[in-house]
Residue frames as a rotation matrix with the C-alpha (Angstrom) as fourth column:
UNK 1
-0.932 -0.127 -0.339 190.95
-0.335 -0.056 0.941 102.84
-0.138 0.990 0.010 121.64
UNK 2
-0.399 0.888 -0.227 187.80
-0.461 0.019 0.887 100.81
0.793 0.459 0.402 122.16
UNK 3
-0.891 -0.261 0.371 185.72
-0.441 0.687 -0.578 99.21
-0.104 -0.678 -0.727 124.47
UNK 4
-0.232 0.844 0.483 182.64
-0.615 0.257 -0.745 97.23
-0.753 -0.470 0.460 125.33
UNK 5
-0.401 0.098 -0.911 183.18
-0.914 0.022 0.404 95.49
0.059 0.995 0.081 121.99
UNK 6
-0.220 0.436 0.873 180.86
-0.059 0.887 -0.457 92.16
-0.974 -0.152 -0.169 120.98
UNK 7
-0.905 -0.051 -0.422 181.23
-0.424 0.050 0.904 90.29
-0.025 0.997 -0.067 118.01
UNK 8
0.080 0.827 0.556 177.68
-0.557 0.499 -0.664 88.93
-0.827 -0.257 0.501 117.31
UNK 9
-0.051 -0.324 0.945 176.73
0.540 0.786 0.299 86.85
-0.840 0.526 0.135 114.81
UNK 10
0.199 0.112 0.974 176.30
0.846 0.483 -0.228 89.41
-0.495 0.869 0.002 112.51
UNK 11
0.760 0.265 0.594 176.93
0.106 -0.952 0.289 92.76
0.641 -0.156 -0.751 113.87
UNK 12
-0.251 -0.873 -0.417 180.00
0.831 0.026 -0.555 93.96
0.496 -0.486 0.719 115.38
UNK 13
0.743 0.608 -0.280 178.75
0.604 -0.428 0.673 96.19
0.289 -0.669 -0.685 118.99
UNK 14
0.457 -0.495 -0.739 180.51
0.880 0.373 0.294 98.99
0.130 -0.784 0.606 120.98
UNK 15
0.986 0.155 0.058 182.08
0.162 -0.836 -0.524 102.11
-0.033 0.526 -0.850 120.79
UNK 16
0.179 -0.858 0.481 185.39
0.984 0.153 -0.094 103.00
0.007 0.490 0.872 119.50
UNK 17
0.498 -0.285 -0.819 187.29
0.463 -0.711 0.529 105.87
-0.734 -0.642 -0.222 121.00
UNK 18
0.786 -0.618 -0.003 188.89
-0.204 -0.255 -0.945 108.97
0.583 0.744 -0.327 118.63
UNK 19
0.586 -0.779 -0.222 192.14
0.678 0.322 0.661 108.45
-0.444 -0.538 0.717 118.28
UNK 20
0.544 0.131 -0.829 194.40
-0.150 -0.957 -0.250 111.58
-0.826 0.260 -0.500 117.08
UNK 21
0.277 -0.753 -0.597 197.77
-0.958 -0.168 -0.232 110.20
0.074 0.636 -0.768 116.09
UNK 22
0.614 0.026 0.789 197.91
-0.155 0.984 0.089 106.27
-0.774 -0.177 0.608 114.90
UNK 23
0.825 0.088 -0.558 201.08
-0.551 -0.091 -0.830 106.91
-0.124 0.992 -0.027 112.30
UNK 24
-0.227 -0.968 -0.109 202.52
-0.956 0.200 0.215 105.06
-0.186 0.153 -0.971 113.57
UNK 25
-0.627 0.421 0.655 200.49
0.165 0.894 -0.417 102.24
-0.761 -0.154 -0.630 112.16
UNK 26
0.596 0.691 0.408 198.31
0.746 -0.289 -0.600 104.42
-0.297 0.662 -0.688 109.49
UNK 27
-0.383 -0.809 0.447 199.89
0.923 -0.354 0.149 106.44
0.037 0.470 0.882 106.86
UNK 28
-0.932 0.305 -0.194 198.82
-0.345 -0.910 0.230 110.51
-0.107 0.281 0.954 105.71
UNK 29
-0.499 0.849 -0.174 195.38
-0.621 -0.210 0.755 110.78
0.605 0.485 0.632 105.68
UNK 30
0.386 0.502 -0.774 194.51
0.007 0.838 0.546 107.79
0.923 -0.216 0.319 107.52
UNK 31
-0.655 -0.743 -0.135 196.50
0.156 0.041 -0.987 108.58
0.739 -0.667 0.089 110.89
UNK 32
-0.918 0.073 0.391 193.98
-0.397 -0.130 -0.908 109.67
-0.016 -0.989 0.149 112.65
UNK 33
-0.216 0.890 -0.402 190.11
-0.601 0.203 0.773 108.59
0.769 0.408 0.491 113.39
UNK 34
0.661 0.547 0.514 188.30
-0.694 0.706 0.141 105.38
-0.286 -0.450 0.846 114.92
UNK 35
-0.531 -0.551 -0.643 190.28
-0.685 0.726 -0.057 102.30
0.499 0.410 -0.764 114.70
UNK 36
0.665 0.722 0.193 188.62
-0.741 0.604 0.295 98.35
0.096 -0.339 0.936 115.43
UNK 37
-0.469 -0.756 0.457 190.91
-0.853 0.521 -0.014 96.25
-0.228 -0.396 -0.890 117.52
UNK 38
0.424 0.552 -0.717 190.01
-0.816 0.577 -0.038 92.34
0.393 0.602 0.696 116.03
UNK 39
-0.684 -0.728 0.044 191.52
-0.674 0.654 0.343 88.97
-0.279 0.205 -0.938 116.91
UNK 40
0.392 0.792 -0.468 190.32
-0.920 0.346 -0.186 86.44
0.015 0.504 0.864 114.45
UNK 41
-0.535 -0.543 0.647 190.72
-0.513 0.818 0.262 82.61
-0.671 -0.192 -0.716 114.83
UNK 42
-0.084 0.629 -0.773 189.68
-0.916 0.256 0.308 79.39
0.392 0.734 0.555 112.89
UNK 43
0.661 0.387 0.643 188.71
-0.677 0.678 0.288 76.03
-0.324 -0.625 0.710 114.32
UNK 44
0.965 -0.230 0.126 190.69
0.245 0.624 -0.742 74.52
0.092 0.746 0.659 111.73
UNK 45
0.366 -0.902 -0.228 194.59
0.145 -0.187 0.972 74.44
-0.919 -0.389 0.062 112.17
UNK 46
-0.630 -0.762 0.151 196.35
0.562 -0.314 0.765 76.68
-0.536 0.566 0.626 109.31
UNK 47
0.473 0.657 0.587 193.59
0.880 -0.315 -0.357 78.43
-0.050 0.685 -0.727 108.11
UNK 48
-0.898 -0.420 0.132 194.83
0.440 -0.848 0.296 81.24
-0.012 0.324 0.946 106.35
UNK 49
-0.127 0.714 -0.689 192.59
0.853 -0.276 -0.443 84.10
-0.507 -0.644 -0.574 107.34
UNK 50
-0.777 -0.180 0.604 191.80
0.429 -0.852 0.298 87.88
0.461 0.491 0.739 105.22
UNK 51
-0.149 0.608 -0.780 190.21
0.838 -0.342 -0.426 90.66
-0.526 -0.716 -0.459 106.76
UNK 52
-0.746 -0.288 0.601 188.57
0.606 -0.667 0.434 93.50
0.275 0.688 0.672 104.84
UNK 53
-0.445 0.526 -0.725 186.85
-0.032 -0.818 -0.574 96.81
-0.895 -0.232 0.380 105.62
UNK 54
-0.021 0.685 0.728 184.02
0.993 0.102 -0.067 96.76
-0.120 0.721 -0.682 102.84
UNK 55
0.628 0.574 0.526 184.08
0.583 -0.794 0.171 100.20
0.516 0.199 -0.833 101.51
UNK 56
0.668 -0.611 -0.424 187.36
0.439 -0.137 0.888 100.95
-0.601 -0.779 0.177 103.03
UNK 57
0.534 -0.602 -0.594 190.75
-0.760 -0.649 -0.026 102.54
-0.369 0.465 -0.804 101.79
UNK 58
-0.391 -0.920 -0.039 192.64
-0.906 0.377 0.195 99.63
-0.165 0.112 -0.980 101.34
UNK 59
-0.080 0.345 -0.935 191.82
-0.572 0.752 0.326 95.89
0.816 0.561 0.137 99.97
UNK 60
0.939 0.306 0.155 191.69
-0.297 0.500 0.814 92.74
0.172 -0.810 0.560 102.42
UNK 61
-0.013 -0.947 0.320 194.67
-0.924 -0.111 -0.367 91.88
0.383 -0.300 -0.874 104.60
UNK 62
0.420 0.208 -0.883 195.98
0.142 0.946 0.290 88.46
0.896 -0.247 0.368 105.50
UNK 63
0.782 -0.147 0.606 196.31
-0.601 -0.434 0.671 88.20
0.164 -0.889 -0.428 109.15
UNK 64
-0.028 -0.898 -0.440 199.39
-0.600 0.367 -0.711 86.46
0.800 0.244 -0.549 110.38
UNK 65
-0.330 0.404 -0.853 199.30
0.396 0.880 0.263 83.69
0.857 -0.251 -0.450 112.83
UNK 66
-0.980 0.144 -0.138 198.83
0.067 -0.412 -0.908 86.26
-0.187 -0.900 0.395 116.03
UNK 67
-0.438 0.868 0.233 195.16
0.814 0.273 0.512 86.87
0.381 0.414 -0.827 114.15
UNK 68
0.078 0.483 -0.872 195.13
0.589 -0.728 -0.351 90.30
-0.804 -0.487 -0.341 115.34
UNK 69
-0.488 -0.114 0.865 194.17
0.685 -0.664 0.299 93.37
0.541 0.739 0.402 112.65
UNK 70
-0.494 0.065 -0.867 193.47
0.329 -0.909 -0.256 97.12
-0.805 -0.412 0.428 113.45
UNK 71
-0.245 0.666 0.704 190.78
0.936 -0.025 0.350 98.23
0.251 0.745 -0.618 111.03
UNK 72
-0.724 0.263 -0.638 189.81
0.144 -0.847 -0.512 102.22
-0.674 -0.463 0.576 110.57
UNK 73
-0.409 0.733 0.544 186.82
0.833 0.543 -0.105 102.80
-0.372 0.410 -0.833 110.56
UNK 74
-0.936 -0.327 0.127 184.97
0.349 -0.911 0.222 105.84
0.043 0.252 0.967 108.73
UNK 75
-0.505 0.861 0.054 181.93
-0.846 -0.507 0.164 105.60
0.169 0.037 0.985 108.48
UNK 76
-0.934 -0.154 0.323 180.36
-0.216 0.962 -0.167 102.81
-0.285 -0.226 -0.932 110.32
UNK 77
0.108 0.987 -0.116 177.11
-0.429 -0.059 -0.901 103.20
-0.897 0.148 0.417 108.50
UNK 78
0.760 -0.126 -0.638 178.71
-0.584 0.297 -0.755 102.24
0.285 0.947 0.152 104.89
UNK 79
-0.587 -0.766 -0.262 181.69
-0.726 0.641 -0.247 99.83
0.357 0.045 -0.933 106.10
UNK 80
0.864 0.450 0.226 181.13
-0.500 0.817 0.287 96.41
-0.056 -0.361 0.931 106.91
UNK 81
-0.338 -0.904 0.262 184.15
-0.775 0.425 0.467 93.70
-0.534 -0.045 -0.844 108.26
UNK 82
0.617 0.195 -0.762 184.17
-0.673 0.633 -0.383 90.95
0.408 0.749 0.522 105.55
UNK 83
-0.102 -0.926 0.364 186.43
-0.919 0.228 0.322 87.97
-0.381 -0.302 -0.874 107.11
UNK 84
0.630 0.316 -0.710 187.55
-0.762 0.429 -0.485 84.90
0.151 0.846 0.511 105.16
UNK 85
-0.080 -0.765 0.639 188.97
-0.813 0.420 0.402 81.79
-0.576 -0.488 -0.656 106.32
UNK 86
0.647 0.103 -0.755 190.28
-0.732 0.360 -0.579 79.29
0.213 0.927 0.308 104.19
UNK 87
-0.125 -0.561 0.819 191.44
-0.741 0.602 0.299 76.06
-0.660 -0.569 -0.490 105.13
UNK 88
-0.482 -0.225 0.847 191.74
-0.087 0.974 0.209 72.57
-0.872 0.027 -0.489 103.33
UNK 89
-0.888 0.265 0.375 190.00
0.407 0.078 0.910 73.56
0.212 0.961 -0.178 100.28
UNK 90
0.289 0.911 -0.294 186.90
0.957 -0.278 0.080 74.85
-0.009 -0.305 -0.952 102.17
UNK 91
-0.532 -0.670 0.518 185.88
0.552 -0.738 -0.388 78.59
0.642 0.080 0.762 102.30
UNK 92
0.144 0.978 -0.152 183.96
0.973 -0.112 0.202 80.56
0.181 -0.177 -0.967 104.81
UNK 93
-0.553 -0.229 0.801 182.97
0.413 -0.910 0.025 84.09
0.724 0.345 0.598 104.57
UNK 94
-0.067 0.814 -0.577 181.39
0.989 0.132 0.071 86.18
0.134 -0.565 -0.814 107.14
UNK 95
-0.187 0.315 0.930 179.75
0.415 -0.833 0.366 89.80
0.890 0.455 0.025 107.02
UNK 96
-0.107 0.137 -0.985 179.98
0.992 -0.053 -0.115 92.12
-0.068 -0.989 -0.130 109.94
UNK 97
0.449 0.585 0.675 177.41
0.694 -0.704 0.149 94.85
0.563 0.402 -0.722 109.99
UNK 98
-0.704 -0.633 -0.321 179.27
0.614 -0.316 -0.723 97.68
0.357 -0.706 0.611 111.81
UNK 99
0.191 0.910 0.367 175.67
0.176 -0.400 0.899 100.05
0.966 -0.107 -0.236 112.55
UNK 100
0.756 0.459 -0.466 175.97
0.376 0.278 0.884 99.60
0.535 -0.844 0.038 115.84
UNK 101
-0.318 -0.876 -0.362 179.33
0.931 -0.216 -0.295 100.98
0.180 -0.431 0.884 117.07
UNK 102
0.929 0.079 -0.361 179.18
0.144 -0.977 0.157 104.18
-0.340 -0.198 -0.919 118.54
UNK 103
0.090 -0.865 0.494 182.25
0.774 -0.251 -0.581 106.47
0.627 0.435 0.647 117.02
UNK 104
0.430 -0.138 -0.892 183.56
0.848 -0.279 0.451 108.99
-0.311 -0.950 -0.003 119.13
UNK 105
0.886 -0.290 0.362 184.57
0.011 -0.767 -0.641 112.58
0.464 0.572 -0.677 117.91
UNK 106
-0.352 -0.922 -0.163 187.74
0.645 -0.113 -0.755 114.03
0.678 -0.371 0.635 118.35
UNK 107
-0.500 -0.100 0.860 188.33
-0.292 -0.916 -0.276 115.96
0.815 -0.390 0.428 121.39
């Protein structure tokens, strides 16, 4: 599905294999493509985490305590990973340019 990935600090690196058939995880329309394997953590114990494709199909998703999310991408020139962790009253937000990924056709 992917490999060589590297979160920097502001850019997310690597290249991200086609995949034909992910429906079982992605509905019509969305089944098949690039997908970005994530696990997101917080220093802080209970932060409640959201992950969101910027310019995606779908809004931002709260991760559950495993902190893993599958993200398809389309067009890694216009998406960017927004993630949001929220702990004790504090919020932090961080912007991951996605430019850099190589996408893989199908086939």
């Amino acid at each position: 599905m992917q490999t060589g990935i590297v979160v920097g600090n502001d850019a997310i690196t690597g290249t991200l294999k086609y995949v034909s058939d992910y429906s079982s995880a992605f509905g019509p329309g969305e089944d098949s493509g690039n997908y970005l394997c994530l696990h997101c953590e917080s220093e802080t114990d209970g932060a409640v985490i959201t992950v969101e494709v910027v310019n995606g199909t779908s809004g931002p998703s709260t991760l559950d305590e495993d902190g893993l999310i599958v993200c398809r991408i389309a067009d890694k020139d216009a998406q960017s990973i927004r993630v949001i962790a929220t702990a004790d009253g504090k919020t932090n937000t961080h912007i991951y340019r996605l430019s850099g990924l190589t996408c893989q056709g199908e086939g």
